[in-house]
C-alpha angles and dihedrals in degrees: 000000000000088000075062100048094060101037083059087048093053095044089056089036084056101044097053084051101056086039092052085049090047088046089049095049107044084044084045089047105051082225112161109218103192108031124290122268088212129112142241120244114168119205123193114223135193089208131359095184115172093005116126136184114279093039120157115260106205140183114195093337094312117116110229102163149347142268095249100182140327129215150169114265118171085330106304131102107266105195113196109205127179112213130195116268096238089057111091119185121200124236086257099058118135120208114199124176115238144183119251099214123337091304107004134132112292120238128173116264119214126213108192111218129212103244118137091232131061132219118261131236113285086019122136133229102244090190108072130160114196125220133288112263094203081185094058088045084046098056095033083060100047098028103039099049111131 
């Protein structure tokens, strides 16, 4: 009886701890278990060098989305970003793609507009500014000097 006792204690003992691992993964890694209430918004650019899926979106400083995926679409850059329901853009946005830091990772950057509409779900941002090549600026600078 008291063999059973402990072997009970140990399988409990067991199981909160693979439920509390479970837990910690799927909070660590920002996994969503049941769908996403978030939103599409597509943006067309003319490079998204160095952008990868899973990117931050961000307004003022203040992440509102992700980078979901980007592909090749008449040869343009089309980035697919899902955005949190309570953000709303407005028709005139403009996503540009930026540098965290020197070196750092890129994210899309979002300059709300001032338009009375917004755009809808599944819309797309028309004003886009691609990233910085710092070796095209590079070259222009040391190459195009007259």
């Amino acid at each position: 009886m008291k063999k059973f006792n402990i072997e009970t204690g140990v399988g409990i003992f067991m199981i909160i701890g693979l439920l509390s691992l479970a837990y910690l993964s799927v909070r660590l890694g920002d996994v969503k278990m049941f769908g996403s209430e978030q939103y599409r918004i597509k943006a067309r650019f003319a490079s998204v060098t160095g952008l990868k899926p899973g990117a931050a979106v961000e307004i003022a400083g203040v992440a509102v989305g992700k980078v979901d995926q980007i592909s090749l679409d008449n040869y343009e850059a089309l980035v697919v970003m899902m955005i949190d329901p309570e953000v709303k853009l407005q028709e005139d946005a403009i996503a540009s793609i930026r540098t965290a830091g020197i070196i750092g990772d890129k994210y899309i950057k979002i300059t709300t507009g001032g338009a009375d509409e917004y755009i809808a779900h599944d819309g797309e941002i028309i004003d886009t500014e691609s990233a910085l090549e710092l070796e095209e600026l590079i070259s222009k600078y040391i190459f195009d000097k007259e």
